[in-house]
C-alpha positions in Angstrom: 0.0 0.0 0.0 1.4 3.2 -0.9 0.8 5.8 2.2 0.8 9.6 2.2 2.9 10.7 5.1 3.3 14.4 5.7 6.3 15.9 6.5 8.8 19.3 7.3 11.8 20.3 6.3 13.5 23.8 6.7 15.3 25.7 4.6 17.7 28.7 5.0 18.4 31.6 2.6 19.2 35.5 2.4 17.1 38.5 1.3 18.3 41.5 0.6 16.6 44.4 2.7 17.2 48.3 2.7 17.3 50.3 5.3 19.8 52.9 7.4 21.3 50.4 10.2 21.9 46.7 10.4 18.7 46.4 13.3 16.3 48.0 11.0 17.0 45.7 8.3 16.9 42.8 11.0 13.6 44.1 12.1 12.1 44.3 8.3 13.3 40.9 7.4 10.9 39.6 10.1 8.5 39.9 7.6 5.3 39.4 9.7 3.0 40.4 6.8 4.2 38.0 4.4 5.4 40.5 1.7 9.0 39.4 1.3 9.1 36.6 -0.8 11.1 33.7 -0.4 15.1 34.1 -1.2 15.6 32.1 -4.7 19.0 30.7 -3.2 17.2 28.6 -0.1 19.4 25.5 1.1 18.3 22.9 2.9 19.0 23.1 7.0 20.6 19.5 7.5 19.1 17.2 10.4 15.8 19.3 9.9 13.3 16.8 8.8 11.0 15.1 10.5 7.3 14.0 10.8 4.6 17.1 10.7 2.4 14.6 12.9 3.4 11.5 15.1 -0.4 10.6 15.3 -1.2 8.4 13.4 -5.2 9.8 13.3 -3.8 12.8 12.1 -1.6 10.8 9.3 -4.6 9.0 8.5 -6.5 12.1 7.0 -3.8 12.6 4.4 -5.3 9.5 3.2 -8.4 10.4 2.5 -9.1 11.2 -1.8 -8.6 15.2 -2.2 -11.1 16.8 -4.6 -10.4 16.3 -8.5 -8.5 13.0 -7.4 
């Protein structure tokens, strides 16, 4: 049987940012609106992936057919 298991990774990446001082760019990058987008030279963080859910009733509703499938 062939099992949909969700999982999460992280990556790592820079972004350039204008501003005056170092901590003002620190404090744009935070980015808590979303409007930075996502640095085009992202690596992956090594030792970061793992299981988004150890339950398995939680697993279990990736396996349920998505619309159009």
């Amino acid at each position: 049987m062939l099992w949909k298991i969700p999982v999460t990774w992280e990556m790592y990446g820079c972004v350039r940012i204008e501003a005056e001082t170092l901590e003002e760019a620190m404090a744009i990058a935070e980015d808590p609106d979303g409007r930075i987008p996502l640095p085009d030279d992202g690596a992956y963080v090594d030792g970061s992936w793992t299981l988004s859910s150890t339950e398995p009733e939680d697993v279990r509703l990736f396996q349920m057919p998505q619309k159009g499938q």
